[in-house]
SERO-4910 file (N, C-alpha, C, O; in steps of 0.05 Angstrom, whole numbers):
BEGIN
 pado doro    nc1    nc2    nc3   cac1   cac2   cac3    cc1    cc2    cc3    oc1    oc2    oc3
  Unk    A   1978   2479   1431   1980   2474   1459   1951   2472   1471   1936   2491   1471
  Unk    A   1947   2445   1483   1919   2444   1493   1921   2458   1521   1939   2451   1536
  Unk    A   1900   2478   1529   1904   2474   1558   1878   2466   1573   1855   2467   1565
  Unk    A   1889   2456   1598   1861   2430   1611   1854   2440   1631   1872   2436   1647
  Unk    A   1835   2454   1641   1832   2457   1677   1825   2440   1695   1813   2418   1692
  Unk    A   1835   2452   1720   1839   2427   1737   1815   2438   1754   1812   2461   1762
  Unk    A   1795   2409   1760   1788   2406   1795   1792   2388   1810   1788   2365   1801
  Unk    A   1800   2393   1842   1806   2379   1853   1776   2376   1876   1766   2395   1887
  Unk    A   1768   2349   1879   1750   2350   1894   1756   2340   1916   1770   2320   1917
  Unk    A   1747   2355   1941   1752   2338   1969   1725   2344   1995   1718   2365   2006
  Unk    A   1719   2322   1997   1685   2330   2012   1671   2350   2004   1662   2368   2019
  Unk    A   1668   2348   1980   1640   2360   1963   1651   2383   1957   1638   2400   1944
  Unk    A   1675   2386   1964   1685   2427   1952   1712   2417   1930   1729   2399   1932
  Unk    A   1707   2440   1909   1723   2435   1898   1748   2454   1911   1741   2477   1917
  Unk    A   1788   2441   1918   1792   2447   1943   1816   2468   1924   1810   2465   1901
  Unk    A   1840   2486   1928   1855   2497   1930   1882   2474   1932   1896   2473   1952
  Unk    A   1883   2460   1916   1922   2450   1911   1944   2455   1917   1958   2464   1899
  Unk    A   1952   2454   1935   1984   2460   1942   2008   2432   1945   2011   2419   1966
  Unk    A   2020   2428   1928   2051   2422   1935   2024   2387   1944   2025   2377   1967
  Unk    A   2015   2381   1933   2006   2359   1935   2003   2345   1964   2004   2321   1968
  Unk    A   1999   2366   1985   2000   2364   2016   1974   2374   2020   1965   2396   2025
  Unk    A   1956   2339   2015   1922   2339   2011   1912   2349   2041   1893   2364   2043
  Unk    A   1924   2341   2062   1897   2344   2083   1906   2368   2095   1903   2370   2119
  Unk    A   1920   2391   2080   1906   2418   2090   1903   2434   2061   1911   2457   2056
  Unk    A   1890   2417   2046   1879   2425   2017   1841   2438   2029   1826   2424   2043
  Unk    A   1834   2467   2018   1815   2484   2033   1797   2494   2014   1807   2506   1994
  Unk    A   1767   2492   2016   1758   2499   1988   1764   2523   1984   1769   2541   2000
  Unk    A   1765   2523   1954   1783   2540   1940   1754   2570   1942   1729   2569   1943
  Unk    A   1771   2589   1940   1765   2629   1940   1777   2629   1912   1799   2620   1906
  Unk    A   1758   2641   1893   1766   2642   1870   1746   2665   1856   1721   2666   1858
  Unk    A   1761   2682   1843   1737   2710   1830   1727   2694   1803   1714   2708   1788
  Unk    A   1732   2667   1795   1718   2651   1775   1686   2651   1773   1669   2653   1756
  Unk    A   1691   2646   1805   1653   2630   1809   1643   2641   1839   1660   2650   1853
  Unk    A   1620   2641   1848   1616   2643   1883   1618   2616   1891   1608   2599   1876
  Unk    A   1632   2608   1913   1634   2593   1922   1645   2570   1914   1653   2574   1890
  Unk    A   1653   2538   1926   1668   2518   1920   1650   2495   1897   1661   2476   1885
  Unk    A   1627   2503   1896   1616   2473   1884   1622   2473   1852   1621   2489   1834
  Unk    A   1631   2438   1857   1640   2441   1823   1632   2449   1796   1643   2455   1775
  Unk    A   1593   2448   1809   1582   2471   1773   1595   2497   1774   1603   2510   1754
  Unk    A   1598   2504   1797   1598   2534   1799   1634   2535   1787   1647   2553   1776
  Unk    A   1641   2516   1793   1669   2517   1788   1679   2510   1752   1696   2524   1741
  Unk    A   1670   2494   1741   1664   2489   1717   1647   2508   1697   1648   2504   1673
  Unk    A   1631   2530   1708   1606   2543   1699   1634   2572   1699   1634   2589   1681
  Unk    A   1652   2570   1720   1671   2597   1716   1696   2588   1699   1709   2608   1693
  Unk    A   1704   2570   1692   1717   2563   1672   1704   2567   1643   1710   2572   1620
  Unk    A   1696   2565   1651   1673   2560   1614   1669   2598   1611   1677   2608   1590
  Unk    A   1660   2612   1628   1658   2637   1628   1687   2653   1610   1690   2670   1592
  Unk    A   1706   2636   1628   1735   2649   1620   1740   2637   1604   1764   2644   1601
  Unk    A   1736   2621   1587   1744   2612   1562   1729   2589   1555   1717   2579   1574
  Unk    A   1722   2574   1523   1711   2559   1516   1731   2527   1517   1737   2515   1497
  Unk    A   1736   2522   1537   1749   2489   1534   1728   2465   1533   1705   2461   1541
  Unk    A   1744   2452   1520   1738   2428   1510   1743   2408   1528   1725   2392   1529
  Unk    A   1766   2404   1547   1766   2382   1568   1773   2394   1585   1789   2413   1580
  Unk    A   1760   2384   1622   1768   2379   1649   1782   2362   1653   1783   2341   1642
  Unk    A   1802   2375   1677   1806   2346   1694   1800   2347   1719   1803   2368   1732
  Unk    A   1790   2325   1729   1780   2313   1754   1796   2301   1772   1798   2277   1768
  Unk    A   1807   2308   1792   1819   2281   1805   1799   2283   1829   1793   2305   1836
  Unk    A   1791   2267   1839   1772   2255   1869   1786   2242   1886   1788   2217   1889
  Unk    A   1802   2268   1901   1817   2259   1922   1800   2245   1946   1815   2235   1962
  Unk    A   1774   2243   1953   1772   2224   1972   1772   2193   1961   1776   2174   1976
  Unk    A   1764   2190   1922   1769   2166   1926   1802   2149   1926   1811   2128   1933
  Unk    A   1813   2174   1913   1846   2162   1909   1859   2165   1935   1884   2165   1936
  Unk    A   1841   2170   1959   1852   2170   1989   1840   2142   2002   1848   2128   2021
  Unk    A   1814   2141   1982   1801   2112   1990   1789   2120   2018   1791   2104   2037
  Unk    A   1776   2146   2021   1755   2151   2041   1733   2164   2030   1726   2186   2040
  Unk    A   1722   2156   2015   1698   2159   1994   1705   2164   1968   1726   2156   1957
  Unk    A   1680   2183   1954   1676   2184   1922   1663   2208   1923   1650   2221   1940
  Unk    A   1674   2211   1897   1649   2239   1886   1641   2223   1860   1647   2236   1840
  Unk    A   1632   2205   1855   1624   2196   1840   1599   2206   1820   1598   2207   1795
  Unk    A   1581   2213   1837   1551   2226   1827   1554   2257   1821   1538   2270   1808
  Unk    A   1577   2266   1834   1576   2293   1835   1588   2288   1807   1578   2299   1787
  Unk    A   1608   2273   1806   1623   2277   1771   1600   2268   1754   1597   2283   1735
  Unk    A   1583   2249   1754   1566   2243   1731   1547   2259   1724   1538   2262   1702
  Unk    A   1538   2275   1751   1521   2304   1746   1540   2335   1725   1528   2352   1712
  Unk    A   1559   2333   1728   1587   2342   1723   1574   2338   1686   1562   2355   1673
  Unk    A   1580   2315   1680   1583   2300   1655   1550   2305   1645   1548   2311   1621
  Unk    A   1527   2304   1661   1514   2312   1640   1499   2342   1648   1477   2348   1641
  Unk    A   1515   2356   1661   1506   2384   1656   1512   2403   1638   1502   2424   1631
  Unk    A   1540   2384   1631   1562   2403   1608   1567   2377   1592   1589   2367   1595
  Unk    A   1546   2361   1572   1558   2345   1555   1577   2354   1527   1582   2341   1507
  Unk    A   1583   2377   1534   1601   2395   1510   1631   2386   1524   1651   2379   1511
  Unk    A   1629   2387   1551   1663   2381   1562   1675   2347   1566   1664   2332   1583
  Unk    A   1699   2338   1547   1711   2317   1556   1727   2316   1583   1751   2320   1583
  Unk    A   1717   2311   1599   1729   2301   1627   1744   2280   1633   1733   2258   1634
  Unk    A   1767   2282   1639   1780   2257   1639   1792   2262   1678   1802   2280   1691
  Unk    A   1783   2237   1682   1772   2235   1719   1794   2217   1730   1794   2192   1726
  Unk    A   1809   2226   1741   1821   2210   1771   1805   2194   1791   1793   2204   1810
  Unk    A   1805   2171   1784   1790   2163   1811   1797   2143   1822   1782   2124   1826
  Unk    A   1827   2145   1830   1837   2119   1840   1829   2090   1827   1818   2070   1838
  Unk    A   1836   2093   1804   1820   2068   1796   1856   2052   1787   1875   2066   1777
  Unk    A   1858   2032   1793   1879   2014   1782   1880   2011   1752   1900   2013   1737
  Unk    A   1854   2007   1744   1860   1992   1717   1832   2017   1693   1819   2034   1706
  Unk    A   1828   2016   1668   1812   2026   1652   1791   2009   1664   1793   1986   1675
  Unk    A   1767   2027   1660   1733   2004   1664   1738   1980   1643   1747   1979   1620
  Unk    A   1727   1960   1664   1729   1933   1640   1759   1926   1641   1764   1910   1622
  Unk    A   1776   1930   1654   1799   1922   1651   1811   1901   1683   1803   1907   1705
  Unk    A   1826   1880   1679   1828   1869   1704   1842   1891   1726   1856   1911   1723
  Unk    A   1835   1882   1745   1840   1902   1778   1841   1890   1800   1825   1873   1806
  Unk    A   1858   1895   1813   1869   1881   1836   1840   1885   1861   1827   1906   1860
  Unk    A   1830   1860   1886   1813   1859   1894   1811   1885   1915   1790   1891   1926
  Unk    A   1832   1897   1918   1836   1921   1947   1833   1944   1928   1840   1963   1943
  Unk    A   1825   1957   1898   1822   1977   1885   1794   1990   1897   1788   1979   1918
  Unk    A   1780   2006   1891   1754   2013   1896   1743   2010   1882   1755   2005   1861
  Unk    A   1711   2008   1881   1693   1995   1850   1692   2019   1844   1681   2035   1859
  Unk    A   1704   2027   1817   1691   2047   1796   1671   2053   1793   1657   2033   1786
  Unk    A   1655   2076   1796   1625   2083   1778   1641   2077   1748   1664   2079   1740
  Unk    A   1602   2063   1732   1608   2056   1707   1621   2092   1688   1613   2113   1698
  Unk    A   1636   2096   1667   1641   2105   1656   1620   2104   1630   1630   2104   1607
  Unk    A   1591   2103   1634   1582   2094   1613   1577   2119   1593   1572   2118   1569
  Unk    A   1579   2147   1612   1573   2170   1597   1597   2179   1575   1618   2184   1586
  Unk    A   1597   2180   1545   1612   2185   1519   1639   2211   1535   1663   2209   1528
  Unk    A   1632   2228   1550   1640   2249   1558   1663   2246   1586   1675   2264   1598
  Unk    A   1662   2217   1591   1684   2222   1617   1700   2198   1605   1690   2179   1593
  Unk    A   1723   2202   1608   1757   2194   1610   1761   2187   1634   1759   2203   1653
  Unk    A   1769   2152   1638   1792   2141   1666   1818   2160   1658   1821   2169   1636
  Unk    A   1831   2163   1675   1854   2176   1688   1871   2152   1704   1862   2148   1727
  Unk    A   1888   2139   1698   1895   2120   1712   1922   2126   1726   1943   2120   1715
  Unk    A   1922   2139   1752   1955   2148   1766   1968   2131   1773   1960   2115   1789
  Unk    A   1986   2130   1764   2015   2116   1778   2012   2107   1813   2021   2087   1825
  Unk    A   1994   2135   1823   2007   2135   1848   1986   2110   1864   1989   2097   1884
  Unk    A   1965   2110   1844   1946   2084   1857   1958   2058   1850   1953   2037   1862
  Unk    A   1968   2059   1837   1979   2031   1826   2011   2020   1845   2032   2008   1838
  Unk    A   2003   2029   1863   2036   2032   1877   2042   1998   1883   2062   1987   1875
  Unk    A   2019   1983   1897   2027   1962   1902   2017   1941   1883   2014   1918   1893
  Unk    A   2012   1946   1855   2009   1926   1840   2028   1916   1816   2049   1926   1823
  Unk    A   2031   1908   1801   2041   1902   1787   2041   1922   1768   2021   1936   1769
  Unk    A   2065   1932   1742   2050   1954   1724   2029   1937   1705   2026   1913   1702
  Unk    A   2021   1950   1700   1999   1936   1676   2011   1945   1649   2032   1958   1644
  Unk    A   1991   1933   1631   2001   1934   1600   1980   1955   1597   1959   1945   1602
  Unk    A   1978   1982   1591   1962   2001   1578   1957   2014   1553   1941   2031   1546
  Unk    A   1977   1999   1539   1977   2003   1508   1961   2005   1494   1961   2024   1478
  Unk    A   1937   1980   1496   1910   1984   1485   1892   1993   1496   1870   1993   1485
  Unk    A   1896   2006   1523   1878   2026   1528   1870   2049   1518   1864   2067   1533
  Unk    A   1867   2052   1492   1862   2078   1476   1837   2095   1490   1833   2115   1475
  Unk    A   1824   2095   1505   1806   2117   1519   1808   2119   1541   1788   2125   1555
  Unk    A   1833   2114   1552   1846   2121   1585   1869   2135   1573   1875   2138   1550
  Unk    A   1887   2148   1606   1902   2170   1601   1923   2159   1630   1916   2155   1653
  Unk    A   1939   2158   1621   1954   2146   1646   1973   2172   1655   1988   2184   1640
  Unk    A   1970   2179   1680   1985   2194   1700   2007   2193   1717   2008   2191   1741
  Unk    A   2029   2196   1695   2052   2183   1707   2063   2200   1732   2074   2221   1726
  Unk    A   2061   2192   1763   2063   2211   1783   2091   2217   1799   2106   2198   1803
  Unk    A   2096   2235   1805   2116   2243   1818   2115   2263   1848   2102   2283   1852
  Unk    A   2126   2254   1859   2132   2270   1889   2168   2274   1884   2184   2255   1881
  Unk    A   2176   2302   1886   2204   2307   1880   2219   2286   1865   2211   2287   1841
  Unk    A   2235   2270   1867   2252   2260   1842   2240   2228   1848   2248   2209   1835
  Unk    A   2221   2228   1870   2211   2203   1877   2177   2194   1849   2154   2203   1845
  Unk    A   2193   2172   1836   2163   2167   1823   2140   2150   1837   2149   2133   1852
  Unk    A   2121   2152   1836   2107   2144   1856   2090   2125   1834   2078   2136   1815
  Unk    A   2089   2096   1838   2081   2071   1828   2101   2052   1819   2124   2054   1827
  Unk    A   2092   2028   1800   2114   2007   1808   2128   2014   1784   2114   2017   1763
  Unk    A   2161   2017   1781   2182   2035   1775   2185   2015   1745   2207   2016   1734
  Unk    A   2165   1998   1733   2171   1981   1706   2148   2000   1691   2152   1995   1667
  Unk    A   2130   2017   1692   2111   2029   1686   2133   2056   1678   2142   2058   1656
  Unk    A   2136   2064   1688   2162   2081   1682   2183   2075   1669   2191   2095   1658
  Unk    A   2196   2058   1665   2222   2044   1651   2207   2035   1617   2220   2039   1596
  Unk    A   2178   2024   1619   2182   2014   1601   2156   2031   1571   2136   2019   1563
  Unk    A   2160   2046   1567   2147   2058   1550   2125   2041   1536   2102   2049   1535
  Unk    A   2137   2010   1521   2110   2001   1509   2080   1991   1525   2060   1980   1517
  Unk    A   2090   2002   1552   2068   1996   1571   2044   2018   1568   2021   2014   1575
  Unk    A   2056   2041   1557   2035   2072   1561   2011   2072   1538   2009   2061   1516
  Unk    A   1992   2092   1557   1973   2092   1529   1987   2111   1501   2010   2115   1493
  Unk    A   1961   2118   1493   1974   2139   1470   1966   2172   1491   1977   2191   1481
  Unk    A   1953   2176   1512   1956   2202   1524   1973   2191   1556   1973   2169   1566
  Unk    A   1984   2210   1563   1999   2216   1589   2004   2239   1595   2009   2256   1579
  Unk    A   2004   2243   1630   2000   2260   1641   2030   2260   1656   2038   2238   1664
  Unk    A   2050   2287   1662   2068   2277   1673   2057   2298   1700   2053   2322   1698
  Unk    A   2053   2281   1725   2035   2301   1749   2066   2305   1767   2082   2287   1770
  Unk    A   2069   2331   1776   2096   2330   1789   2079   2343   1810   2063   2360   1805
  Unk    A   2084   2331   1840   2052   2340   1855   2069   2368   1872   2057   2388   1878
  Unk    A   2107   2364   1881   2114   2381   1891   2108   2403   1878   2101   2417   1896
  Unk    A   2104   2417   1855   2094   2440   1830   2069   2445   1831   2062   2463   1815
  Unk    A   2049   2435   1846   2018   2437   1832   2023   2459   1857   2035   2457   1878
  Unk    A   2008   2483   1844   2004   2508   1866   2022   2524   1869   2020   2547   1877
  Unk    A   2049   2510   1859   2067   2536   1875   2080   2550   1864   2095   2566   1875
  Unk    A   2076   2547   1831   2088   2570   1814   2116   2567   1815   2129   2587   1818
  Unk    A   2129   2543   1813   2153   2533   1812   2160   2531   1787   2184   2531   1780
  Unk    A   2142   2530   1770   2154   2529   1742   2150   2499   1731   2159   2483   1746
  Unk    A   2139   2488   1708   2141   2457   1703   2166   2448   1697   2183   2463   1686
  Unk    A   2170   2423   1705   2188   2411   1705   2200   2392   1673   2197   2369   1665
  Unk    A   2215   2420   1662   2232   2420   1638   2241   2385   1636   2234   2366   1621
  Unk    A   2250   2387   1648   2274   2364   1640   2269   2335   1643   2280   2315   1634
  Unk    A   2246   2338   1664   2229   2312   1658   2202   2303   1639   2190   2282   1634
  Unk    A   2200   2329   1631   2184   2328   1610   2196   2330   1577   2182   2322   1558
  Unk    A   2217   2340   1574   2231   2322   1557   2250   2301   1560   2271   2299   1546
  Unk    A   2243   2287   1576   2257   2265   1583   2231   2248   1572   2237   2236   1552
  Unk    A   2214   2246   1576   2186   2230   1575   2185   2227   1549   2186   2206   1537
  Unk    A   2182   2269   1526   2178   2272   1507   2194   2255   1489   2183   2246   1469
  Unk    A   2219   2249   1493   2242   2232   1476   2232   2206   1474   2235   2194   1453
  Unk    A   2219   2196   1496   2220   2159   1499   2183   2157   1494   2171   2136   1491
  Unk    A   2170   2182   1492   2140   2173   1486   2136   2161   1459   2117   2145   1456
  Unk    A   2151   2167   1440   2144   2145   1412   2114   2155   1403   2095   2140   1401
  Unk    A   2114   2188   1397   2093   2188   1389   2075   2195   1407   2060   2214   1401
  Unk    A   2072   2184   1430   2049   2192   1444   2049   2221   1457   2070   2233   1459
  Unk    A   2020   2233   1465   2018   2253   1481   2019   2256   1491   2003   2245   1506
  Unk    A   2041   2282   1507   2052   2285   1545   2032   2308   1542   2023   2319   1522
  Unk    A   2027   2313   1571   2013   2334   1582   2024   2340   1610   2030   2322   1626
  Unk    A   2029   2371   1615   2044   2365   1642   2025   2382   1659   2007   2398   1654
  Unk    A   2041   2370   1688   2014   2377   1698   2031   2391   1728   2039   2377   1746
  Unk    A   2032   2415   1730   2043   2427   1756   2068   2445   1760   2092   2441   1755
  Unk    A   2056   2464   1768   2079   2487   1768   2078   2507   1751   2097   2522   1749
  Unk    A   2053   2510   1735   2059   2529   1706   2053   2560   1723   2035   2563   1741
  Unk    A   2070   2582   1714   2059   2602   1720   2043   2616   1697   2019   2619   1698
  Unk    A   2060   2627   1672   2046   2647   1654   2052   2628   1624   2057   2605   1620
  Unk    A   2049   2651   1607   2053   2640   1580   2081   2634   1564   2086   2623   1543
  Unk    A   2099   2648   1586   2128   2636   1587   2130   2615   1584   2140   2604   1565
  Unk    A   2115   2600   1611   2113   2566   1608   2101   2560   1589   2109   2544   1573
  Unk    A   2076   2572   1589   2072   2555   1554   2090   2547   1526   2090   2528   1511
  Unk    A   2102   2569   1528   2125   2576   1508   2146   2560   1502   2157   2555   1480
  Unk    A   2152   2553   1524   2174   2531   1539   2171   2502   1530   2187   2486   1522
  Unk    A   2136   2499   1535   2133   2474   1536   2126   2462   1506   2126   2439   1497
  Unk    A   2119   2487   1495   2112   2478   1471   2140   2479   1457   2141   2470   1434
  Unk    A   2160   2486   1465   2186   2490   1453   2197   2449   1447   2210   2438   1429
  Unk    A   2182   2441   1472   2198   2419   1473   2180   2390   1469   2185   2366   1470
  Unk    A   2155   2409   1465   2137   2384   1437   2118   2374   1453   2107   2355   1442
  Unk    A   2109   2380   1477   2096   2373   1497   2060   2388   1488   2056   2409   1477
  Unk    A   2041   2368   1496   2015   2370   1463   1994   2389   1493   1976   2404   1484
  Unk    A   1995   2389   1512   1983   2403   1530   1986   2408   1562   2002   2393   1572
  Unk    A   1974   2425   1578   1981   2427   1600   1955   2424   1621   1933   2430   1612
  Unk    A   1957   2415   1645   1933   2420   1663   1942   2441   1688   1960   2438   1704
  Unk    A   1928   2456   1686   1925   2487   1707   1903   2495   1712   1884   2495   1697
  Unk    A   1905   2507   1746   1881   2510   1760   1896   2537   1771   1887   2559   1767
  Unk    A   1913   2533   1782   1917   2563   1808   1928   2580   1787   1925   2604   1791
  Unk    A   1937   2576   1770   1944   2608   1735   1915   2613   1736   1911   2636   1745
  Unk    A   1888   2598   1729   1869   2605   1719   1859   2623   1736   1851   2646   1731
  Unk    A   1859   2604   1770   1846   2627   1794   1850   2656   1798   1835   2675   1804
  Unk    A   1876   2653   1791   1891   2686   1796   1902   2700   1779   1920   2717   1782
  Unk    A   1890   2692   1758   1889   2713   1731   1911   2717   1718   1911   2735   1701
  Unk    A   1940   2698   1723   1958   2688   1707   1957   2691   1677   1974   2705   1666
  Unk    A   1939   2680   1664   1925   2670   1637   1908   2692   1636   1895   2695   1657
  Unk    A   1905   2704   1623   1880   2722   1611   1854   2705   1592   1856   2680   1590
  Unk    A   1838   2715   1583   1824   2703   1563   1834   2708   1530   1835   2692   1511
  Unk    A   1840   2732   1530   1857   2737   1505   1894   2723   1512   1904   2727   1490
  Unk    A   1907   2715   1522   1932   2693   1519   1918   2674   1525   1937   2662   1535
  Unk    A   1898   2656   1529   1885   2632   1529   1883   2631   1498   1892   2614   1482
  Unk    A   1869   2652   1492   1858   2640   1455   1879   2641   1440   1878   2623   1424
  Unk    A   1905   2660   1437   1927   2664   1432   1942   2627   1440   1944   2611   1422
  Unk    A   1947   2624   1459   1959   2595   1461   1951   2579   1451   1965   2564   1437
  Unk    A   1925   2575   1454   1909   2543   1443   1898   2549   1417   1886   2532   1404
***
């Protein structure tokens, strides 16, 4: 069981996640690190355990009222030990066609950061073919039983990469528990590929759970904040 930590960036702080209800998202109070900035936030992850990948989402660009663009590439080479795989409202993988109303991507040129491609940006385009995207990670998104992007990306499996994210945004923060039954729903029709879920985990129960049902990793931020996870059941899981 991989596990991934999450930051969420929103005007330069990395912010506190709730129930995916962004604009009273508040930089995050956390006994990780002092204060919100993302070294400090990444520098207290790494303290509490040795991971291998972040995740990023840059909610002002997937709101499309700026970027943290520089802050992530400073990100990428302060810790070239961590794979980061980044949300950034991007429609398509770098190098891949994109509709003219997307935002321009910073290049991905650093070995160390991963597109993240969400569902929920892709709402008014067409699905795309992501299959041969082998160094993107597609984010299949959800708001309660509502999927959020265009509903053939969902229906049709040979569209996905070989990693996926299942993001259930009502769960992120609130210790609801991940969502069982859509995550083996995914796990049945992925063909192989890797689900990762992303929201609601509380303790190592859920880990337990999820690894019960074949699911290759999880992304968690508010278990890590509040001491959910220990460092000894971190090394124990992964």
């Amino acid at each position: 069981m991989r596990i991934i930590p999450v930051i969420d960036l929103k005007a330069g702080h990395v912010v506190r996640a709730f129930r995916g209800e962004r604009a009273a998202y508040a930089p995050i109070v956390t006994p990780l690190a002092a204060g919100s900035a993302p070294e400090a936030i990444v520098a207290g992850f790494l303290r509490l355990f040795a991971f291998d990948t972040i995740y990023i989402a840059d909610l002002d660009a997937i709101e499309r009222c700026g970027d943290h663009g520089a802050a992530i590439e400073a990100l990428a080479r302060r810790f070239p030990q961590i794979r980061f795989w980044v949300d950034s409202g991007a429609e398509s993988a770098p190098g891949g066609a994109r509709s003219d109303a997307a935002p321009k991507p910073r290049a991905f040129e650093l070995a160390n950061l991963a597109p993240v491609i969400g569902s929920e940006s892709l709402a008014r385009t067409v699905a795309p073919d992501l299959s041969r995207e082998t160094g993107a990670i597609l984010s299949l998104d959800f708001r309660g039983d509502e999927f959020l992007g265009p509903r053939a990306l969902l229906d049709d499996p040979q569209l996905w990469p070989p990693r996926l994210i299942a993001m259930t945004l009502a769960r992120v923060g609130a210790f609801a528990g991940p969502d069982l039954a859509l995550l083996s729903s995914l796990e049945r029709r992925a063909q192989g590929r890797e689900i990762y879920a992303a929201g609601g985990l509380r303790d190592t129960r859920d880990l337990e759970a999820l690894a019960r049902i074949g699911v290759a990793g999880v992304l968690v931020a508010s278990a890590l904040h509040d001491g959910r996870l220990s460092a000894q059941e971190l090394r124990r899981a992964m």
